[in-house]
N, C-alpha and C positions, 0 to 999 in steps of 0.2 A: 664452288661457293662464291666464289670473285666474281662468275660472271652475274651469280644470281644478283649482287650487289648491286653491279655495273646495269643491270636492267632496271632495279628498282630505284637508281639513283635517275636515272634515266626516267621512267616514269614520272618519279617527283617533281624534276625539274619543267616537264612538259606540262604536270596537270597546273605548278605551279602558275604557270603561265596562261595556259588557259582560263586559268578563272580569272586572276587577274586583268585578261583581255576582255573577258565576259560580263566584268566587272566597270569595265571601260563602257561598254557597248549599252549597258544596261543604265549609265548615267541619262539625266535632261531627255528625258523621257517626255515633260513640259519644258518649253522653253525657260529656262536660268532665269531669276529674277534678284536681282540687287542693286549695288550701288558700285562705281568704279569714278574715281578721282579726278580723271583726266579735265574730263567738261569743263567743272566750276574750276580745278586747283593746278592744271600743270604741271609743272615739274616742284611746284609749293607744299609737297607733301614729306609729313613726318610721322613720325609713333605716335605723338600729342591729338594732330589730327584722324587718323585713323580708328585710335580705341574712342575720341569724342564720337565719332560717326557711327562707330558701332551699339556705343550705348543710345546715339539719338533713334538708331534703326529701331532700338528695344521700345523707348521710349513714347517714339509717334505711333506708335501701332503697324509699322511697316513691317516686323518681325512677323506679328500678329497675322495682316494677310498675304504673306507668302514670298515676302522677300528673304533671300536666304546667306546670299555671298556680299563681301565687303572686298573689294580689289583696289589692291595699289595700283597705278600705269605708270609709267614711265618714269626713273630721277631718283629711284629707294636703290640704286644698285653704286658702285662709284668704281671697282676695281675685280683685280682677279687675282687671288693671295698667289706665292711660289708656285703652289701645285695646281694653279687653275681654276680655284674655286672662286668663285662668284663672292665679293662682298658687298654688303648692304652699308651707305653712308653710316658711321658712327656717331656721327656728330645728330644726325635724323634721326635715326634708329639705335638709340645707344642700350638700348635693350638685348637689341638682336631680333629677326626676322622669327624664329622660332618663339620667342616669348610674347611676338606681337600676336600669330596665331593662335598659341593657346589661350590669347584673353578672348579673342574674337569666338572662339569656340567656346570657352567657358558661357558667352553671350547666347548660347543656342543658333548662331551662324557658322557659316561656311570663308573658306578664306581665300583671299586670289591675288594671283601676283602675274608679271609682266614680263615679256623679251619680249626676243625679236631675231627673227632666221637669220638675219644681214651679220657681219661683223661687229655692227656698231645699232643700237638703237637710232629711234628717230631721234634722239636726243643725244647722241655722241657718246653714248653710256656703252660699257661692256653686253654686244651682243652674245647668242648662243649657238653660232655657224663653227662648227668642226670641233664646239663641246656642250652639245647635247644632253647624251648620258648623263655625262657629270653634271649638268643644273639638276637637270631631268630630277637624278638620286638626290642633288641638293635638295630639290622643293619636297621632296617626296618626306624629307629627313625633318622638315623646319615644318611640317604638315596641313602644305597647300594643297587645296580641295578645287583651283579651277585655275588655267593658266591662258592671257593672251596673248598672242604669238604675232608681233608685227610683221611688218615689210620693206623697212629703210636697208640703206646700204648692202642688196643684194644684188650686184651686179655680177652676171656670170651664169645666178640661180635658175633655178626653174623651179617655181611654183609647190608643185606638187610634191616632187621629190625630196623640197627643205620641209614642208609639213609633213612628209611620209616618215621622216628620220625623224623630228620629233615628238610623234604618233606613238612609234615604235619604241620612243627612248620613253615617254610614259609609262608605257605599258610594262616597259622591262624595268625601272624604277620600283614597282611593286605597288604605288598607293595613287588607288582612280582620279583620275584627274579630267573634271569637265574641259574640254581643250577647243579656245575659240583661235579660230582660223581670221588676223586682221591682214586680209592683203587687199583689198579695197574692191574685189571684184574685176579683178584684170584678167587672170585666166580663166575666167568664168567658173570658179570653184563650184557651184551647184554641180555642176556637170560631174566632179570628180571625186570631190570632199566626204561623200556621204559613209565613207568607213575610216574617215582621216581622223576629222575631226567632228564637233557635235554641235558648230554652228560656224559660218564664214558670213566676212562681211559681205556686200552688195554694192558699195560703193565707196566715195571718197568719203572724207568724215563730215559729221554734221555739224551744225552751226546756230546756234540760238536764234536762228530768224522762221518768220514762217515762209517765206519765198526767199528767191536770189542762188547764185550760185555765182563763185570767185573761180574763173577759169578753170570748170571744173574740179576744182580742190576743195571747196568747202562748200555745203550745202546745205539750203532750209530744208525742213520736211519736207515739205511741200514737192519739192524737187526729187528729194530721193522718194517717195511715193510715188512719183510717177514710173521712179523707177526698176519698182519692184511688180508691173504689170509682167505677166507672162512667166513668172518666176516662181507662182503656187505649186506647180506639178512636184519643186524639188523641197517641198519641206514636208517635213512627218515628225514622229516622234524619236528624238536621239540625235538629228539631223533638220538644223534650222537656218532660215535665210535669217540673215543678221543686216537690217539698214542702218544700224548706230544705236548710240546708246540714247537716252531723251534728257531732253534738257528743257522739261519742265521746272518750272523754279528760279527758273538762272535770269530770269528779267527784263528779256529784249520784245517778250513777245506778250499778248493780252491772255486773261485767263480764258478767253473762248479760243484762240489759238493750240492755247497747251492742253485743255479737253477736246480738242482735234486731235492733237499731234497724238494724246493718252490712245484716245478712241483706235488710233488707225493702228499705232505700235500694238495696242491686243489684238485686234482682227486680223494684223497678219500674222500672227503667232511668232512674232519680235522678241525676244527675249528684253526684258523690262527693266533693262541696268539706270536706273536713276543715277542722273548727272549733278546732281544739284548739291547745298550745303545743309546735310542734311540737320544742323545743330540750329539753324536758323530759319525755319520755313514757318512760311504764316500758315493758318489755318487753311487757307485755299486751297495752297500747294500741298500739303496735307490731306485733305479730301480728296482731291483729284490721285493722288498717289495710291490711297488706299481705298478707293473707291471697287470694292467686292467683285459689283455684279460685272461691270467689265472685264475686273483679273479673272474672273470665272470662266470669259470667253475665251482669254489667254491661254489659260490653263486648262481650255477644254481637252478630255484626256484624249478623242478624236484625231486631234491633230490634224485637223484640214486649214490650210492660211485661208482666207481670206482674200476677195477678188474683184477684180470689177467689173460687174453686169449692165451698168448702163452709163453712158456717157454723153449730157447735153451740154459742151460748153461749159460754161459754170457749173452746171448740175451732176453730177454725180451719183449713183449709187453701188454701196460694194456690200458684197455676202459674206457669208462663215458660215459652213455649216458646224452644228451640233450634234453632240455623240448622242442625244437623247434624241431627236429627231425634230428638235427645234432649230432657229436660225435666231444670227443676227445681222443686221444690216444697218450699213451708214449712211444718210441723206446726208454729201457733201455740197457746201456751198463754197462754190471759191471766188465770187464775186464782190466789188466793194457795197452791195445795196442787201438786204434781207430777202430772203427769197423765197417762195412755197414751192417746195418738192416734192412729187408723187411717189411713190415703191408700190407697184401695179404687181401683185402676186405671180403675175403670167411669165414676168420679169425672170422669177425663179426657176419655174417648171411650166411652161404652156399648159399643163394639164393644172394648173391651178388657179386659173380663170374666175371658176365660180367657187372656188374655196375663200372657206375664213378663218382668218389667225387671229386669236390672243395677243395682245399688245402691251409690251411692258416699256417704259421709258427706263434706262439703264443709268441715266445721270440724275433724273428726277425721282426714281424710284419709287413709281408708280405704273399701277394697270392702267391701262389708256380704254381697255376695254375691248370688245370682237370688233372686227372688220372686213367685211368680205367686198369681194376684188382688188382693197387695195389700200393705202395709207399715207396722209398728206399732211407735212406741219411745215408750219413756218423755222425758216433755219438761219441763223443770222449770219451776218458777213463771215466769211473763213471760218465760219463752225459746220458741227456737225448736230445731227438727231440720230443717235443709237439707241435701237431699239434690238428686242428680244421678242419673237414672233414666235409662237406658240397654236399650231394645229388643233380646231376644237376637237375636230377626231380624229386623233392619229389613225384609228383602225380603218376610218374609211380612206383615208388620202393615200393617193396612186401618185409614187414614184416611179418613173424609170428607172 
């Protein structure tokens, strides 16, 4: 009788596990879309600001198309009680971390918090290096729905094996947790990540500019676009290249800039963490944020990133395919003058030479109309023309 116990306790404990891992695997299926602190606020964050951002998420209609998580980063954490547990500032959070999530959830969002594998945050804040488990069950307790995982003060680490233990301590915590991998694309996480965690960055952080790069540490789009060529093969669904978060909104750059920067973050299937304030955004920043037909490519359930097919110099074009068997693609200009750019259908498939696509403009939100061999608009300095191309007969068009 004891041993029958001792098997079914055994059992229990196993299936427990599995679904919970199951549970794990079966998250960000589309790439994650929210909002995270860092960008606009620093280490400037509190409980005041947090539930205003959540109510703005309700408010601007960002809930409405498909943003989900609200993440604190960095500076909500200040110590570790007797027994090791992680405390959140009192003085910021004098709620508590768990009362903060249940408003965010009452809100119909998801909730997200921060560390970091090293000893110490990037910010000299209590790291989760050799007590894992215990945030792990902490977050799990205060009911954090997505966690990012830095890369300060790991000297000694490796990579893989400090996000393998906190994978693992998720999972065994018991409540799924979306788990972004921030180590800036050093060991080449695509390569390794794709059962770790369910999105890693690509490079150093980004920077409200549209070009530039500070010794390699801080980057425009612009820059880290460039540096996500050759890096489609590793995203799919559950498993995303992460170039930063966007910083739409934030000031430095023109509204045709950040309807760039939007455009290219959906076509590579970027997870779409808004940087910005979201209590104070003009209508611009607003439209661009919650502009449908683009998160649609984001969120295409397909899950192919996005690439680039042709390259003149300034001129540019990049693809997506669609799980319907449409496409979209970006006439980039990265020049200081206006430019007319071609997207030559052959471009896509050589056997589409004399075919013709349906034309939608994705920002304009209009049919542009058929066009066969091929598609030319004028695109002004550092923007782009996204469009949605649509086969008049799927049945007759030959893919390879």
């Amino acid at each position: 009788m004891n041993m029958v116990k001792y098997l079914f306790s055994i059992f229990f404990i196993l299936n427990f596990f599995c679904l919970h891992a199951q549970k794990f695997e079966e998250l960000a299926q589309t790439p994650p879309m929210g909002w995270n602190s860092w960008n606009k606020f620093k280490c400037d964050v509190s409980e005041t600001l947090i539930r205003e951002t959540a109510d703005a998420m309700v408010a601007s209609g960002m809930r409405d198309a498909g943003y989900q998580y609200i993440v604190i980063d960095d500076c909500w954490q200040i110590d570790r009680d007797k027994n090791g547990k992680i405390v959140p500032d009192p003085e910021r959070f004098p709620s508590g971390i768990k009362a903060l999530a249940d408003y965010i959830h009452s809100k119909g969002l998801k909730f997200g918090i921060y560390s970091c594998a090293g000893t110490l945050t990037c910010e000299k804040r209590p790291g989760s290096h050799g007590k894992e488990l215990m945030d792990a069950k902490t977050y799990a307790d205060w009911g954090v729905d997505y966690l990012k995982y830095d890369w300060c003060f790991t000297d000694g680490l490796k990579a893989q094996e400090a996000y393998t233990t906190m994978s693992k301590a998720i999972k065994k915590a018991g409540r799924p947790m979306v788990f972004s991998i921030c180590e800036w694309g050093l060991s080449e996480p695509w390569t390794w990540a794709k059962n770790v965690g369910h999105l890693w960055r690509t490079t150093y952080d980004i920077r409200d500019w549209y070009d530039g790069e500070i010794d390699g540490n801080f980057l425009g789009w612009s820059k880290i676009l460039d540096k996500q060529v050759g890096l489609e093969k590793y995203s799919g669904p559950g498993h995303w290249n992460d170039p930063d978060m966007l910083e739409v909104g934030n000031g430095r750059q023109t509204n045709t800039e950040y309807i760039a920067h939007f455009s290219f973050w959906a076509l590579l299937n970027a997870p779409l963490m808004a940087g910005n304030d979201l209590r104070s955004m003009d209508r611009e920043t607003i439209k661009i944020l919650t502009n449908k037909e683009v998160i649609a490519v984001n969120q295409d359930k397909l899950g192919k990133q996005g690439y680039k097919i042709h390259d003149d110099g300034d001129k540019e074009l990049w693809l997506k395919e669609l799980d319907n068997g449409d496409y979209s693609i970006i006439l980039f200009n990265r020049s200081s003058e206006n430019q007319h750019i071609s997207a030559h259908w052959e471009m896509i498939n050589p056997q589409f030479t004399s075919s013709t696509f349906m034309v939608r403009d994705l920002w304009e939100h209009e049919d542009l109309g058929e066009f066969k061999f091929g598609f030319t608009a004028l695109v002004p300095s550092h923007g782009v023309k996204m469009i949605r191309i649509t086969p008049k007969d799927k049945n007759k068009l030959v893919v390879d």
